[in-house]
N, C-alpha and C positions, 0 to 999 in steps of 0.2 A: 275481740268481737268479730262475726262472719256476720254475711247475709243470710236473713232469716227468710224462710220459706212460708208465705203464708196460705193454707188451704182452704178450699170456700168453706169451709163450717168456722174459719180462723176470722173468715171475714163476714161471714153473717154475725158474728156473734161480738164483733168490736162497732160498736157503734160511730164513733169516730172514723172508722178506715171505711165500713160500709156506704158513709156518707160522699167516699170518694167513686164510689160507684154508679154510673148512671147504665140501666141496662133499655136496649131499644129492641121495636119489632121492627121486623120488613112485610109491610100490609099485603104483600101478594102471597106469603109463606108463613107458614107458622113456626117460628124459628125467633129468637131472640140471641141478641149480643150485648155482653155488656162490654161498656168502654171504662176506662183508668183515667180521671178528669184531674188533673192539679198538675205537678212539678213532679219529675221523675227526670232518670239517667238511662241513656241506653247506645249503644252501638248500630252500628248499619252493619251489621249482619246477622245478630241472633235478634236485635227487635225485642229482647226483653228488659222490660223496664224494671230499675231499680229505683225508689222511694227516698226520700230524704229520711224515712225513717228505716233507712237501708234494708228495706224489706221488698220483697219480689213474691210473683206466683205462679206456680209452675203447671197449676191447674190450667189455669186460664192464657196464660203466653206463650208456653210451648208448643213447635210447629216441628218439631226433629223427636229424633230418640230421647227419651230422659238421659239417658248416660252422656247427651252432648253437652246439658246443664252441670254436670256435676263440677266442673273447674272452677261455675261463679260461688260456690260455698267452699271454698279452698282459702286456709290462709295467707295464702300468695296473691290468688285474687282482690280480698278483700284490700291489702297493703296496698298493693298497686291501684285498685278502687280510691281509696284515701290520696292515694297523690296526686290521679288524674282529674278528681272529679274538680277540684276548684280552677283546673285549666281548661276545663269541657269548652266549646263556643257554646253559646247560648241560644234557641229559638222560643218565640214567646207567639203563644194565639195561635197553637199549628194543631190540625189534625195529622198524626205519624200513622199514613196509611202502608208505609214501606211499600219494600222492591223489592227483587232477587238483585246483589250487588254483581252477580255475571248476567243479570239481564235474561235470565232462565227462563224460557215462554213457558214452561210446565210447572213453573212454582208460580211464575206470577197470577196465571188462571188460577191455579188448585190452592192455594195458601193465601195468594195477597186481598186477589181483586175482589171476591163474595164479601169479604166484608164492610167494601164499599157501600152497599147499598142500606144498611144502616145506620149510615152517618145521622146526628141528629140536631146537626143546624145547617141555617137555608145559606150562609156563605162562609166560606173556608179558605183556608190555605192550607197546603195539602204538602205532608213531609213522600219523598221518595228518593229512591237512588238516582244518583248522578246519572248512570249507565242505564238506566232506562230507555226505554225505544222512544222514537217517537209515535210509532204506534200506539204503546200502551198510553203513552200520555191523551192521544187524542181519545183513546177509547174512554177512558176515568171520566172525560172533558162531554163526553156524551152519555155517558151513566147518567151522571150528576144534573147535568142538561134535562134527560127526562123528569128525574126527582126537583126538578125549582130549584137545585142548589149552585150556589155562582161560585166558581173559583176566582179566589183575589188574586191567588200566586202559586206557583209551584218550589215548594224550599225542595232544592238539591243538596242530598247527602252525602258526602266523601264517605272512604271505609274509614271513619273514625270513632270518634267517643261524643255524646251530645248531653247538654242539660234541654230540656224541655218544660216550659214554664208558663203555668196559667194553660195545658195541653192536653188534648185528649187523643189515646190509642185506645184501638178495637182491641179486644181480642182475639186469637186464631181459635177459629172455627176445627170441629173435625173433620176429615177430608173427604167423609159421605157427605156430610153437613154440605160440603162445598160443592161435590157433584151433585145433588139435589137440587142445590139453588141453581146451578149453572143450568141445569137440564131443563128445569121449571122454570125459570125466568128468561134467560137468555134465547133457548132454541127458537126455530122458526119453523113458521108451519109451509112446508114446504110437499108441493103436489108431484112433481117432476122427482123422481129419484134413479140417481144417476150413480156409477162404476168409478172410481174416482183412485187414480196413481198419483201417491205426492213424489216426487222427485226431489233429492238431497244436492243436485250437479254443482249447486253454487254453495253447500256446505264446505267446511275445512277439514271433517272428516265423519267418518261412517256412509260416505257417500256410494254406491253401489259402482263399482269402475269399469263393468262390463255391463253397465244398462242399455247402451245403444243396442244391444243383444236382444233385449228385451223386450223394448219400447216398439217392434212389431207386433209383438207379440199382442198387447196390451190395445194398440189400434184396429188388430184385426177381430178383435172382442169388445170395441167402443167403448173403452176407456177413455176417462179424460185427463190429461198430464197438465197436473197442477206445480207451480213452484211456488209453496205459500210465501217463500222469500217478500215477493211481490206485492202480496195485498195483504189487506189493513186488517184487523181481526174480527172488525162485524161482518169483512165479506171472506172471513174464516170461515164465522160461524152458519151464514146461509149456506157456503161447501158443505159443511159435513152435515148441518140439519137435513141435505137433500141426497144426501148420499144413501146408496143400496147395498153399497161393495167401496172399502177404501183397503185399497194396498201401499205398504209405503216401508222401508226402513225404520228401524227402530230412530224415534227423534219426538224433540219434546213437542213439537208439534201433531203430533198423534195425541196430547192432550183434551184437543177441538173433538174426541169421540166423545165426551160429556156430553155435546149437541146431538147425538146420533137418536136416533128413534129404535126403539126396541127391536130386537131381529134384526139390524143391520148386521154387516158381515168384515171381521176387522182382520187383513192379514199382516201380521210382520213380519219384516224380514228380520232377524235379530243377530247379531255375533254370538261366536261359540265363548258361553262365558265360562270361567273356570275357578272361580274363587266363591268363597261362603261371600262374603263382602258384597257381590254382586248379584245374589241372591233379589232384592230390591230391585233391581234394574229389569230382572230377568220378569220378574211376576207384574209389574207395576201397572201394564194397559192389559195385560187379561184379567186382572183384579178389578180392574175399572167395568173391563166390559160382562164379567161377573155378576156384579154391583146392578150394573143400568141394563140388564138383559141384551146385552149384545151378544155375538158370536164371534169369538177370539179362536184363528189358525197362526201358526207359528213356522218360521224356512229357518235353519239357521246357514247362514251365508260364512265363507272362510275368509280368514284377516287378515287385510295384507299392509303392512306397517305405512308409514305416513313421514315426513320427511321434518313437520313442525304444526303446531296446533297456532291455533290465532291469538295473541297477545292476551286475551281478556280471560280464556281457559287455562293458560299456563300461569296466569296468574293466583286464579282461584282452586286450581286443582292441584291435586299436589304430586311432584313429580313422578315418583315411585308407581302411584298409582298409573299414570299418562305411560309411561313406560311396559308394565304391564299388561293392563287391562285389555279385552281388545274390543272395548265401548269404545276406547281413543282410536282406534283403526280405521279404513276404508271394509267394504267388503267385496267378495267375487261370486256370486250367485252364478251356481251349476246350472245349466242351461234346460238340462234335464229335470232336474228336481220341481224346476222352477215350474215345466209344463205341466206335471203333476199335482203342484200346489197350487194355481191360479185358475180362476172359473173364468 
């Protein structure tokens, strides 16, 4: 026996399993979600849940490549499924809103958070990764605050295996799905629009190492040198909602262009990438700015190696690629190019 895939035509048409479906609106959008309400198994890092009647949906829970699912329908999966699940810890009465387990500011916007806002009761306890910010925590803590809903507790998740009992998960949304709601719910209407330089200085890598070079340049055109390190994410989102012009380094904090207003102006500086693999990396915020009518210009800056990444990326990334890649590098933006690419 493997895990069975179940499709939404598998689950409209089973009366029993449909009954574990409750789907909700979000009254400011037209958009629905549905949530997985009962006992299920799931991991803190793919987030998909698997059924006591070892059945999963890859319609509905998949947030990556299909190809990244294929291992849970593996007879090796399922064996080890069978041995772990009766040692799972158990949580009971939780909504599994998840995290990015490296705390990834670009997944937690785009994948986790929009599904918040269809939760569909008024007090919770609320499943997320350990390694969560406290940012994001305060931000969910004032979602929720607007909609009447009271956090009881936050359950902290290791990268382990979980039973979830008496439980409900969202679904993942698609990722327009989710810059929609971000752009339409979240942004702010903002009068003042401003020239806006993120700075990486306090990054561990991709950081620009000849910015002091720059950062004249950038003052004598009234830019404002932001380090979002700093501040909280609602006062992310009033940055880019007023912004005219944001220049910045490729970082998942360029994610905050979902708040941008149409005709905003979005420059990256990016690494020379060289691999199909990274393909993804390379398109991912001028897709975005595609998408939400932005304007995407592109520098690419040269790599220059790094001596150690931070504990939590060496963790989650895999070496080979950290070794490679040169997403993992610093970069040296030509001085020259650079007066040519920035207004």
């Amino acid at each position: 026996m493997q895990i069975k895939n179940m499709k939404k035509s598998d689950i409209e048409n089973n009366e029993d399993l449909n009954s574990k479906f409750l789907s909700t609106e979000f009254e400011k959008i037209i958009k629905k979600c549905k949530f997985y309400r009962g006992d299920f198994y799931l991991d803190s890092f793919n987030y998909f849940p698997i059924t006591n009647d070892n059945f999963c949906f890859l319609d509905l829970f998949s947030w990556k490549e299909r190809s990244e699912y294929d291992h849970f329908f593996t007879k090796k999966f399922y064996s080890d499924f069978k041995k772990n699940k009766n040692n799972a810890r158990v949580f009971k009465d939780v909504v599994v809103l998840g995290s990015s387990p490296g705390n990834n500011y670009f997944r937690n916007l785009l994948t986790f958070i929009p599904r918040i806002l269809f939760v569909p009761v008024k007090e919770i306890n609320i499943a997320i990764h350990r390694n969560s910010s406290n940012k994001l925590r305060k931000f969910l803590e004032q979602i929720l605050k607007v909609q009447n809903i009271k956090i009881k507790k936050f359950v902290f998740l290791d990268d382990s295996f979980y039973k979830f009992e008496n439980s409900l998960i969202p679904q993942f949304l698609p990722e327009k799905t989710c810059l929609n709601i971000l752009n339409k719910v979240f942004k702010k209407n903002q009068k003042n629009k401003n020239k806006i330089y993120l700075t990486r200085k306090n990054a561990n890598y991709r950081k620009i190492i000849n910015e002091s070079d720059l950062i004249d340049e950038f003052k004598s055109k009234n830019y404002q040198i932001v380090d979002l390190e700093t501040l909280g994410i609602d006062k992310q989102i009033e940055i880019f909602s007023s912004a005219k012009i944001i220049v910045s380094p490729t970082s998942s904090s360029l994610a905050n262009i979902a708040f941008c207003d149409v005709g905003t102006k979005v420059f990256e500086i990016m690494p020379k990438y060289k691999y199909s693999y990274e393909n993804k990396l390379k398109s991912r915020y001028s897709s975005i700015c595609h998408f939400l009518g932005l304007k995407h210009y592109a520098l690419e800056a040269d790599p220059i190696k790094i001596n150690k990444l931070d504990v939590v990326s060496e963790k989650y990334i895999a070496k080979k690629v950290i070794n490679k890649s040169n997403y993992y590098k610093n970069l040296l933006v030509k001085k020259n190019d650079f007066k040519k690419f920035i207004i």
